[in-house]
Backbone bond lengths (Angstrom), bond angles and torsions (degrees), N, CA, C in turn:
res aa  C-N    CA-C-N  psi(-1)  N-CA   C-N-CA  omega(-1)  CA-C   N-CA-C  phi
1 X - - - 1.445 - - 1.525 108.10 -
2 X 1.209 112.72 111.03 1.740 121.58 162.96 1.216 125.95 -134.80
3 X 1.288 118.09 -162.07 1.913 121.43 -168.29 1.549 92.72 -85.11
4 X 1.401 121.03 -33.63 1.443 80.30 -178.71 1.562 118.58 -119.39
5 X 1.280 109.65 39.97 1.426 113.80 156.04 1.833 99.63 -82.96
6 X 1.074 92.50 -46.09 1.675 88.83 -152.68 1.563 87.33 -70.42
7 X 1.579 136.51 -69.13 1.757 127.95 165.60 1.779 106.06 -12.92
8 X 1.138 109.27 -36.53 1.570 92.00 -170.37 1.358 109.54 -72.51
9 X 1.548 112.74 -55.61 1.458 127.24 -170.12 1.090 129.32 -81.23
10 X 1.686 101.53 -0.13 1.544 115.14 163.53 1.350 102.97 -87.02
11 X 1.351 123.44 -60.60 1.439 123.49 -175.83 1.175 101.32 -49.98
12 X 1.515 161.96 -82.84 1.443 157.14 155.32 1.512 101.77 20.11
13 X 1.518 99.95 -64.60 1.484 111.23 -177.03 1.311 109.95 -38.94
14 X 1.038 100.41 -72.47 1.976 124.41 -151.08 1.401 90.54 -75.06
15 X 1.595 151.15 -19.28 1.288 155.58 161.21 1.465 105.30 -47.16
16 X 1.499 108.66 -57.45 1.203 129.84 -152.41 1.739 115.92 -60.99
17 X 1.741 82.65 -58.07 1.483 93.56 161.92 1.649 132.55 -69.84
18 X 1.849 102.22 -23.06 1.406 96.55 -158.32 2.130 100.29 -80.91
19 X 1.432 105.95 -37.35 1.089 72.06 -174.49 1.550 138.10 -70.79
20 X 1.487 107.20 -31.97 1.368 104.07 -176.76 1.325 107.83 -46.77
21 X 1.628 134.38 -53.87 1.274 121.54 -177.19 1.581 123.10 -47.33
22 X 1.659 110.40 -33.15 1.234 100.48 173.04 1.787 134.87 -89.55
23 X 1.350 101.73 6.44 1.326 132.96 168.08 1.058 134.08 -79.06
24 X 1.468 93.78 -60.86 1.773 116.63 -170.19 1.450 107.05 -147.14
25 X 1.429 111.34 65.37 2.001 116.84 -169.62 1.675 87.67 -82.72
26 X 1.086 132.36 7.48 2.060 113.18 162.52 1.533 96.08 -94.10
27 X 1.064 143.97 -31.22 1.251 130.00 -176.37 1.471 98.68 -77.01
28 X 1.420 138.97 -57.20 1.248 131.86 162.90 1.696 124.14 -21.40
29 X 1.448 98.88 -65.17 1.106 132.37 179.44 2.110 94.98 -38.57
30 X 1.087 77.28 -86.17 1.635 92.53 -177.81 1.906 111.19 -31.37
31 X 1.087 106.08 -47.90 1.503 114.05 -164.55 1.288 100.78 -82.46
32 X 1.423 149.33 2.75 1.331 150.50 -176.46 1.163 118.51 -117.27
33 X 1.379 108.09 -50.88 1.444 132.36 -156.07 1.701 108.14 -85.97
34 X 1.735 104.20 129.09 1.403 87.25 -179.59 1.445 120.85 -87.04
35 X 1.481 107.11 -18.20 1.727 113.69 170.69 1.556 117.94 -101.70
36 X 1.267 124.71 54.76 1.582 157.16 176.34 1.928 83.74 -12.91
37 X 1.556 118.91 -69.33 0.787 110.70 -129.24 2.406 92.33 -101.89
38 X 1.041 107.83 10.82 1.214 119.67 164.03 1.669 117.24 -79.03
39 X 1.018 119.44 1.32 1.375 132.80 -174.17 1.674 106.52 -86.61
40 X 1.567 100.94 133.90 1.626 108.03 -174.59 1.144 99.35 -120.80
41 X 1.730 111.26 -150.29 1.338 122.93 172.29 1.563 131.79 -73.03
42 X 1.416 98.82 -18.11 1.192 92.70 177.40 1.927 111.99 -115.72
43 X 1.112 110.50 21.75 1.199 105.12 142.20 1.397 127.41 -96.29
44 X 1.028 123.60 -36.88 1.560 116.35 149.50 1.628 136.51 -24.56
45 X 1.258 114.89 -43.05 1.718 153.47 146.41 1.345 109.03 -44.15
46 X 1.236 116.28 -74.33 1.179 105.25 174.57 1.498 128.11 -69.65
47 X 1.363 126.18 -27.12 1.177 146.04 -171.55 1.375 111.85 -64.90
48 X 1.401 116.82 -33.40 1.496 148.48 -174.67 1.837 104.96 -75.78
49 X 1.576 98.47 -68.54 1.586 110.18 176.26 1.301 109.41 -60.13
50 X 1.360 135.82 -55.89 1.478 99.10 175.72 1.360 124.50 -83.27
51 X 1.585 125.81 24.87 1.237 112.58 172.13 1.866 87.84 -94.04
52 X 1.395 115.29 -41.21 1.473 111.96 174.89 2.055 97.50 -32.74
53 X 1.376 109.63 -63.24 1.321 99.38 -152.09 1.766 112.52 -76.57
54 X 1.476 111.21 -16.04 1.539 101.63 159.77 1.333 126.40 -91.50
55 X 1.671 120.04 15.33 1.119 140.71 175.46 1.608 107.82 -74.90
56 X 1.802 93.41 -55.13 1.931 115.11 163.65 1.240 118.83 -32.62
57 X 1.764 106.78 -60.00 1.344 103.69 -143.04 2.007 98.87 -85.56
58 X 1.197 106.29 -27.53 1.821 131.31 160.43 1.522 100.09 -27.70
59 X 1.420 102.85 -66.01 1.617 112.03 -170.59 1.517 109.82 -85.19
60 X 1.090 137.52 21.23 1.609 145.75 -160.61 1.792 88.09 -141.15
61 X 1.088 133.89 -78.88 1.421 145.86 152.02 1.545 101.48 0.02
62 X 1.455 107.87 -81.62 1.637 118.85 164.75 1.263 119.64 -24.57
63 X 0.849 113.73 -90.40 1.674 134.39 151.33 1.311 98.61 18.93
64 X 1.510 106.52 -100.07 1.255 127.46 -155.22 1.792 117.79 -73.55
65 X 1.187 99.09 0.13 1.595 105.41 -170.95 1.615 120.90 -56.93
66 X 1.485 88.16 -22.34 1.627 83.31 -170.95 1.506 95.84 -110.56
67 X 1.390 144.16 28.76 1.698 155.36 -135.46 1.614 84.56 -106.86
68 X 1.286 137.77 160.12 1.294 177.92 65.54 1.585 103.42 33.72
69 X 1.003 138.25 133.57 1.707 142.68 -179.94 1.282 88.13 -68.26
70 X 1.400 123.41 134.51 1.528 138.66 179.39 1.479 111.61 -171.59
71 X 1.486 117.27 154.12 1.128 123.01 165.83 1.646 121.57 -42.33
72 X 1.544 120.97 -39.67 1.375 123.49 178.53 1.625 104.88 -65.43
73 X 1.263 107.95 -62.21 1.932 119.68 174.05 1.588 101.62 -35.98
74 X 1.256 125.90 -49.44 1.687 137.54 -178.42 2.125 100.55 -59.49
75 X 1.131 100.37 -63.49 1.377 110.61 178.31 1.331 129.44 -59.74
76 X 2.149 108.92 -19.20 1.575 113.85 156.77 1.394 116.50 -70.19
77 X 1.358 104.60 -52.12 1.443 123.54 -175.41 1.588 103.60 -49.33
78 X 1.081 125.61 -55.83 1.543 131.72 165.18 1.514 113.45 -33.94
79 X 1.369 118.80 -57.56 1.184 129.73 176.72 1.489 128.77 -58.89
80 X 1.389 111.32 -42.89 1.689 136.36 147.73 1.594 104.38 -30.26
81 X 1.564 114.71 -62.53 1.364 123.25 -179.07 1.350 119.94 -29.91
82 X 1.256 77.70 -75.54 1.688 105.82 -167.63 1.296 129.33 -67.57
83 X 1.516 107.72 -17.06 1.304 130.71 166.14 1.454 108.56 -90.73
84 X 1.304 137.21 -50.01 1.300 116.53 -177.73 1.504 110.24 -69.45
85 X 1.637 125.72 -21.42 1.451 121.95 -179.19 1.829 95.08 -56.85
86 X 1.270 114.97 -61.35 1.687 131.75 -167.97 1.839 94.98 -40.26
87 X 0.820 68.97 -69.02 2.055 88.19 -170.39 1.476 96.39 -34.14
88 X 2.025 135.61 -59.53 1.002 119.79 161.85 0.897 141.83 -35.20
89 X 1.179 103.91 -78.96 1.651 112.02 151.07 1.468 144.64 -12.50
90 X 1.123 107.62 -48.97 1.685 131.34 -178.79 1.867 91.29 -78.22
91 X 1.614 121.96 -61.02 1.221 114.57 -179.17 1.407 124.12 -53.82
92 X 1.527 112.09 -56.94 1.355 101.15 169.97 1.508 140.59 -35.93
93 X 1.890 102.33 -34.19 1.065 116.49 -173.07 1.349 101.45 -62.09
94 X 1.279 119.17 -49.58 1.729 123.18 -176.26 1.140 123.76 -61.89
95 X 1.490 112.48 -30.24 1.464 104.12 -175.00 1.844 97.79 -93.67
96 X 0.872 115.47 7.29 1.988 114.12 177.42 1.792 92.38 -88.76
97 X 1.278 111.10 -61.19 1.182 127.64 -176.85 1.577 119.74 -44.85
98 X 1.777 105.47 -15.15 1.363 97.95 -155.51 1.439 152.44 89.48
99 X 1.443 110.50 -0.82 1.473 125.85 -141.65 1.734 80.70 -119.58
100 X 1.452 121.57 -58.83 1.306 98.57 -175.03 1.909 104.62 -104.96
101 X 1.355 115.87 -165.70 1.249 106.16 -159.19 1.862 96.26 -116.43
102 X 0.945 112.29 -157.08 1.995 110.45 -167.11 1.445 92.05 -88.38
103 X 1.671 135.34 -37.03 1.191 110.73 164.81 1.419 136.87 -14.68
104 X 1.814 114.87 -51.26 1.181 122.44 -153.08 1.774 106.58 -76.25
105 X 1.427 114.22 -18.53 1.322 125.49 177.64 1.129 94.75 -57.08
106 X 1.562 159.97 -37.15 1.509 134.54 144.50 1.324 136.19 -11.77
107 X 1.486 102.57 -63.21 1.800 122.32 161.45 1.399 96.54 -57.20
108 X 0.807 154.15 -90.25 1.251 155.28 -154.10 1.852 109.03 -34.58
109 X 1.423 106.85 -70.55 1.306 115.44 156.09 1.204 128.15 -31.11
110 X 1.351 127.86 -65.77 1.831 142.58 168.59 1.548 89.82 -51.91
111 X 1.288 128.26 -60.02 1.559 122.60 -168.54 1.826 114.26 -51.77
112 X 1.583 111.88 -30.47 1.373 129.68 -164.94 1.964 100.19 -67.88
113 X 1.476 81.84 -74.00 1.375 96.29 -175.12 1.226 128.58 -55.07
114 X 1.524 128.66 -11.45 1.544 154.69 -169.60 1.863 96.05 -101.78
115 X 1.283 77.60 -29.71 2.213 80.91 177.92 1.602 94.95 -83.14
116 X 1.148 134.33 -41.97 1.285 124.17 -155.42 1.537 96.16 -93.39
117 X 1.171 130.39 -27.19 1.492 123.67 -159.57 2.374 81.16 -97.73
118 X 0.554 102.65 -51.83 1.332 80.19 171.50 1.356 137.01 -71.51
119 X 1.658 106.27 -21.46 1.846 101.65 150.84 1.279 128.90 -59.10
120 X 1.253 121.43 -24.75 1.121 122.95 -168.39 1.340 114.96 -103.11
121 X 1.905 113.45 -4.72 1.522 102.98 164.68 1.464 102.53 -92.80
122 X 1.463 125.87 -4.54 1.164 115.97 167.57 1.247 137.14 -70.07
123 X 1.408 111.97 -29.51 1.401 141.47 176.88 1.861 114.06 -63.66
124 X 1.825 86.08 -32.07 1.752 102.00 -156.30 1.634 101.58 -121.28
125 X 1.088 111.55 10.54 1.848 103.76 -173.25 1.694 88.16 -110.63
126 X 1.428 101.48 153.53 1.506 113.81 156.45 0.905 130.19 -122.07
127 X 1.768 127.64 115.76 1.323 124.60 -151.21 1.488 99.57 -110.88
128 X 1.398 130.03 147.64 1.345 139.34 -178.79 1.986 98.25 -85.01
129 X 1.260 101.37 139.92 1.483 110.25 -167.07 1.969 88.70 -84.34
């Protein structure tokens, strides 16, 4: 287990999802959402921007996979964290709420295990200051 197994297979991840949303966010749309047809303009907008921004972090992820132990590598990995905790979080909320459908308990899952495999290289990596 290291930074750039998990950088790889996160970025894969965040690829995976980002483009279709920024492509084709009604097919997204559709496959998540439990009120498909309550959707306006600005879910589309938004649906788009964060596939733009897990499109980023995909190609940033990439990036750095093959990077040197460093304070910046420490400060992605951080970011990985804190974002896959959110990402749980944020999903669960929707699918309790109703808003997305039992599909999304996938995301939720991929979001879990991406939190734990990156706590624990945080806990366990040694980065040169």
């Amino acid at each position: 287990m290291n930074t750039k197994t998990l950088f790889t297979f996160n970025s894969i991840v965040a690829l995976l999802f980002a483009l279709p949303m920024m492509l084709t966010p009604q097919l997204v749309i559709e496959m998540y959402s439990v009120h498909p047809s309550q959707v306006n303009d600005t879910t589309w907008v938004v649906t788009r921007a964060y596939g733009s921004l897990l499109f980023s972090l995909g190609v940033c992820l990439w990036y750095v996979r093959n990077a040197s132990p460093s304070r910046a590598v420490k400060g992605i990995l951080l970011l990985a964290f804190i974002g896959d905790i959110l990402l749980s979080l944020i999903h669960t909320h929707a699918i309790l709420k109703n808003i997305e459908n039992n599909q999304a308990w996938g995301i939720v899952i991929i979001g879990l295990i991406l939190t734990v495999w990156s706590g624990l290289l945080l806990r366990k990596v040694q980065f040169s200051e």
